[in-house]
C-alpha positions in Angstrom: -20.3 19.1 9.1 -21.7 15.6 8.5 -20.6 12.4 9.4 -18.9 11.5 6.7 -16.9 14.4 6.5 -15.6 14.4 9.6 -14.5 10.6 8.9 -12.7 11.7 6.0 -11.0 14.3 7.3 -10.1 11.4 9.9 -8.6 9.3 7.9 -7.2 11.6 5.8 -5.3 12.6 9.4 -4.1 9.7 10.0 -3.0 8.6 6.5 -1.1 11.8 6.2 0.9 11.1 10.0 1.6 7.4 9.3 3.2 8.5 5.9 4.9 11.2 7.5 6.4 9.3 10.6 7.3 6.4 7.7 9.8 9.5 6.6 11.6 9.7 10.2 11.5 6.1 11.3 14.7 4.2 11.2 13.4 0.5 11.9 12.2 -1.1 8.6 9.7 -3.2 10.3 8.5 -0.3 11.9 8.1 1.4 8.7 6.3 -1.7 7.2 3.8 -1.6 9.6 3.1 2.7 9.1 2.8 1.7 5.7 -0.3 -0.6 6.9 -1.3 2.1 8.7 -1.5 4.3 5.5 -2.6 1.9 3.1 -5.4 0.7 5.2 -7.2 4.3 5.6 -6.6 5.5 2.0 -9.0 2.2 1.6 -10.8 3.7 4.1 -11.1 6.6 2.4 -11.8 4.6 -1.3 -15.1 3.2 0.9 -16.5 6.4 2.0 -15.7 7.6 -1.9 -17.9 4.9 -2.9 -15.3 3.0 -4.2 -15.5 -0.1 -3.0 -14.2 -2.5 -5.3 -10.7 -0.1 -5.2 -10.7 -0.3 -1.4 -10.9 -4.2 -2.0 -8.4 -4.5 -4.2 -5.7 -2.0 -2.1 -6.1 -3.8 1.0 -6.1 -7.4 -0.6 -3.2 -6.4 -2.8 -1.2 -4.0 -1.3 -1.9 -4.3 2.8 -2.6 -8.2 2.5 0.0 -9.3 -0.2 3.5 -7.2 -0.6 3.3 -5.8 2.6 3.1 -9.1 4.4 6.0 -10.6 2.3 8.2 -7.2 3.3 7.5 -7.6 6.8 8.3 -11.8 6.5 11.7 -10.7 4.6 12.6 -8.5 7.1 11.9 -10.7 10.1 13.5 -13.4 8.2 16.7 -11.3 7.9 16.7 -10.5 11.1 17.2 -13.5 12.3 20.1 -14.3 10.3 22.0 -11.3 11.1 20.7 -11.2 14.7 20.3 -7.2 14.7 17.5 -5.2 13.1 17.7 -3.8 10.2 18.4 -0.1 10.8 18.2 2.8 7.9 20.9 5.6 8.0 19.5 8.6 6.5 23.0 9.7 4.8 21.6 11.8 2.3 19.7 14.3 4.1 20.2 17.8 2.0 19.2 16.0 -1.6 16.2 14.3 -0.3 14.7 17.5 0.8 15.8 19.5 -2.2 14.1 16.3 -4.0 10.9 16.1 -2.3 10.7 20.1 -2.3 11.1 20.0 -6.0 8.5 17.1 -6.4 6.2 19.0 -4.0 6.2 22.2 -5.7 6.1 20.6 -9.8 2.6 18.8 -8.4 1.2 21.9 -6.4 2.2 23.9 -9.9 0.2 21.1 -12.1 -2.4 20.4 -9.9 -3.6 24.2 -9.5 -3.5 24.9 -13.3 -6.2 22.6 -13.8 -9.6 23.0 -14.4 -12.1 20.5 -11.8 -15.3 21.6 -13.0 -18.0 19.3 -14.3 -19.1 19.6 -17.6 -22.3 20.0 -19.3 -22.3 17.0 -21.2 -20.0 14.4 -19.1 -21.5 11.6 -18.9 -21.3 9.5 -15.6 -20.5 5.6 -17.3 -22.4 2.9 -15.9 -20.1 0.7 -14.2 -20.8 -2.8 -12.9 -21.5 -3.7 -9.5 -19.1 -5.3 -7.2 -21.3 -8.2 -6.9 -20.7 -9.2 -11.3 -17.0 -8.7 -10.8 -16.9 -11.1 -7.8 -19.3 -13.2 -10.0 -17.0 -12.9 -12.8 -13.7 -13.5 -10.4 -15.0 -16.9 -9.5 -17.1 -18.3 -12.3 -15.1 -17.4 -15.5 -11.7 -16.3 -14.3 -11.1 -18.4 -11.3 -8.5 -21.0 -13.1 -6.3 -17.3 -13.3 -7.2 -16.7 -9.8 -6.0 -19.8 -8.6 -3.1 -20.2 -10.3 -1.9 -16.6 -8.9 -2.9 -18.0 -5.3 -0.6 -21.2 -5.7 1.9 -19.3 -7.2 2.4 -16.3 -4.6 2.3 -19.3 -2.2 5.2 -20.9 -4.1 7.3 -18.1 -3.5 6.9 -17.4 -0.1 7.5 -21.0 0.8 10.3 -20.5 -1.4 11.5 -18.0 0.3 11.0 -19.3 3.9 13.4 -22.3 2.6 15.5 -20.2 1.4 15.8 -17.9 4.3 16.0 -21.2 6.7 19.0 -22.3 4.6 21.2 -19.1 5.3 20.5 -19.8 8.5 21.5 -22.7 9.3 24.6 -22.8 6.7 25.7 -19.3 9.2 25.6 -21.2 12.7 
């Protein structure tokens, strides 16, 4: 077994317990950060796949942006309510029979299909990471910009906000 299998396999571990524990944990900011956890070695697992540019993108995007604003919201409201926040699992029986039907629909599909390579597909030649980081900052980085300021709008937004409820409470 080579090196790279054994990382994937790895990862694949520890993506498949962090998504599994974010089932059975109780604490939302507890579940934010096994969400991290899973996020981050899926990209791990886009990078030994060769896919860098989608490993980028999910930790910039996903790890970096909404998951810091969900762990900043739940601090946030913490503090207002001076407890953390705690989730009941109420509905126990249905979310199994849910995620039992789910899992067996997506076993069904995924076995019925066909994963070998055709004769004539054709592997695309896609651009390097280095033209769409070229491209990011040279003709789209007005776009870029704007979606910085903007995302850093809202969270100041939302710290004023949050700062507000707080003091109007005491």
């Amino acid at each position: 077994m080579s090196f790279v299998t054994v990382m994937f396999y790895f990862f694949e571990a520890v993506a498949a317990l962090a998504g599994l524990s974010l089932v059975f944990v109780r604490n939302v900011f507890y579940g934010a950060l096994l969400l991290i956890v899973c996020l981050l070695s899926i990209a791990a697992i886009y990078i030994l796949a060769f896919a860098e540019f989608v490993a980028v993108t999910q930790i910039l995007i996903y790890a970096g942006g909404v998951l810091v604003v969900i762990i900043f919201g739940v601090m946030l409201t913490a503090k207002i309510s001076g407890r953390p926040l705690v989730v009941k699992h109420s509905n126990l029986f249905g979310g199994i029979l849910a995620s039992g039907s789910l899992l067996l629909l997506l076993s069904y599909f995924i076995l019925e299909q066909n994963f070998q390579a055709q004769q004539n597909d054709i592997v695309p030649n896609n651009p390097a990471i280095n033209s769409i980081g070229f491209g990011l900052m040279t003709d789209f980085v007005l776009p870029f910009e704007v979606a910085g300021i903007l995302l850093l709008i809202a969270l100041i937004g939302a710290a004023v906000i949050a700062s507000t409820i707080k003091s109007q409470k005491i």
